[in-house]
C-alpha positions in Angstrom: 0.0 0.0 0.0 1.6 3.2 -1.5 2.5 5.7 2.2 2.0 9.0 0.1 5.7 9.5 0.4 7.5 7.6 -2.7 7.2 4.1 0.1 4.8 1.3 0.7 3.3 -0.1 4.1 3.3 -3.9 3.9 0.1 -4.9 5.4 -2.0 -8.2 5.5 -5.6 -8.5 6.4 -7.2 -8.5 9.8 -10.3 -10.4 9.1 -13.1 -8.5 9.1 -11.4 -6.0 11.2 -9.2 -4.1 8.8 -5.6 -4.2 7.4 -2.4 -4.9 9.8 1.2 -3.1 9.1 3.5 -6.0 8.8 6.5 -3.3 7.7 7.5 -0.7 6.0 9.5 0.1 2.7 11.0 3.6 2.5 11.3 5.9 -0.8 13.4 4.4 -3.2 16.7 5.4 -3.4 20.2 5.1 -6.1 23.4 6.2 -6.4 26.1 5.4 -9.1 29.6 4.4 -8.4 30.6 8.7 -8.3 27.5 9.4 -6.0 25.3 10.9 -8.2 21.6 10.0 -7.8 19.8 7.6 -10.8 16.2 8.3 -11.1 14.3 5.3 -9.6 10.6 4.6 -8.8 8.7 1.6 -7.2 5.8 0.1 -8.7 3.4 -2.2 -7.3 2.8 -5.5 -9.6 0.1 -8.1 -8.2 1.4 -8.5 -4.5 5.1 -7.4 -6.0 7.1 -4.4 -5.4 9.2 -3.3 -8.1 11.8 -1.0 -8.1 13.2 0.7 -11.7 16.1 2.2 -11.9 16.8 4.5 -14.9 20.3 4.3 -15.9 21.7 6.6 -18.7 24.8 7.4 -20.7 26.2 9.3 -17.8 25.9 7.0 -15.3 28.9 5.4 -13.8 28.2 1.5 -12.5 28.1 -0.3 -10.7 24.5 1.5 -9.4 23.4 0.7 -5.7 19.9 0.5 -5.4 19.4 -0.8 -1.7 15.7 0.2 0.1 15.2 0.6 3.9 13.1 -1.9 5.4 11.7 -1.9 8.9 9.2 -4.9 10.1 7.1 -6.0 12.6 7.8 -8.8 15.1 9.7 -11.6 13.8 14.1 -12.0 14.7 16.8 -9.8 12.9 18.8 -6.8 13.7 16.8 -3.1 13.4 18.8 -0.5 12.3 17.8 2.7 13.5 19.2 6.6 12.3 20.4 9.3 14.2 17.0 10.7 14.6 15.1 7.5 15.4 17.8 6.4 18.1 18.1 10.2 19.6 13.9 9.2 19.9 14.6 5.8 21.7 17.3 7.5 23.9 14.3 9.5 25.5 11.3 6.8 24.8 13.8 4.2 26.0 13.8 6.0 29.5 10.0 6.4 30.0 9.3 2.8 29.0 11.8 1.7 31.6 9.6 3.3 34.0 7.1 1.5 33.9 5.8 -1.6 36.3 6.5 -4.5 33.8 9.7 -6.2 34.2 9.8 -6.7 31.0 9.7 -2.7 30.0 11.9 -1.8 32.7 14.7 -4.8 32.3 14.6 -3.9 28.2 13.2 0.1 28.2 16.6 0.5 30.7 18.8 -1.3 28.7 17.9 0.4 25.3 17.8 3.9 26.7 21.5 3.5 28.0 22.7 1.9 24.9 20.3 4.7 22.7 21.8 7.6 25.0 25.6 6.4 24.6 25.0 6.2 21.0 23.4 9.9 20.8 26.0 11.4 22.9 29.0 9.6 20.5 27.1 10.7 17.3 26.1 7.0 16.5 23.1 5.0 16.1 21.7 2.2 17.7 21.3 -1.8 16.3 19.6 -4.1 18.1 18.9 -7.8 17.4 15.3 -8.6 17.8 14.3 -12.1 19.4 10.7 -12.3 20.9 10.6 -15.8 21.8 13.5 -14.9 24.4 11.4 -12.2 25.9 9.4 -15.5 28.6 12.8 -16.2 29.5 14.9 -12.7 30.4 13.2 -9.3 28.6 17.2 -8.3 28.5 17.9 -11.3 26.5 15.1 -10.1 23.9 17.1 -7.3 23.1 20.9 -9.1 23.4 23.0 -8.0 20.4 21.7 -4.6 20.7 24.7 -1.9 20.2 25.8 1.1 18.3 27.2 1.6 15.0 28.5 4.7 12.3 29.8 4.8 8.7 28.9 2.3 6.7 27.4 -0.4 9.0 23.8 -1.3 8.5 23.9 0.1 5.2 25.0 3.2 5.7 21.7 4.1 7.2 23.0 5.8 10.4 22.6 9.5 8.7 
């Protein structure tokens, strides 16, 4: 489902009850191997996101062509920018407050590694594993950290 903003929500029905977001796909995005932008658009095919990219004669390859996903609750590592983990630093910190164990074990833990990575001029990772949430909420969120540069593909900007 097209977001209005060059992206797509990937959603899957709810029953009767309307559509669920299942992730997210941010405007498309490409660069050639000098830096220069390349024109590129999605389009939606049956249930199939396409993305076109429209080389020309002044384009130097190889192209990278490499479009930000974010999804809902399943295992993997969630990059986040400077302005999404400068967001966590603070919601980190009111989620740890409250009764839950499992917000304030994980909400704590976030907010200190979101804060460290604000006040370094980094972003946060974090490796996402529900099922070990029964066991230790900390252990949910193990393999969180920070990173710069190029790491997660160059996404912490």
């Amino acid at each position: 489902m097209a977001d209005g903003n060059g992206g797509y929500d990937i959603v899957t029905s709810a029953g009767g009850a309307g559509l669920v977001a299942r992730g997210h796909i941010d405007a498309p995005w490409a660069k050639d191997a000098k830096g220069n932008s390349v024109p590129t658009r999605y389009s939606l095919e049956g249930n199939t996101l396409v993305q076109t990219v429209e080389t020309g004669p002044d384009t130097a390859f190889p192209v990278v062509a490499d479009p930000h996903y974010t999804w809902g609750i399943i295992s993997g590592t969630v990059y986040f920018n400077k302005k999404e983990t400068k967001v966590l630093a603070l919601g980190g910190t009111v989620v740890g407050w409250l009764p839950h164990p499992a917000a304030v074990v994980g909400g704590r833990s976030l907010a200190g590694i979101a804060g460290y990575a604000v006040a370094t001029d980094q972003c946060i990772k974090f490796k996402v594993n529900p099922a070990l949430a029964p066991l230790s909420p900390a252990a949910a969120v193990a393999g969180s950290g920070t990173y710069k540069g190029s790491a997660g593909d160059g996404y912490c900007r």
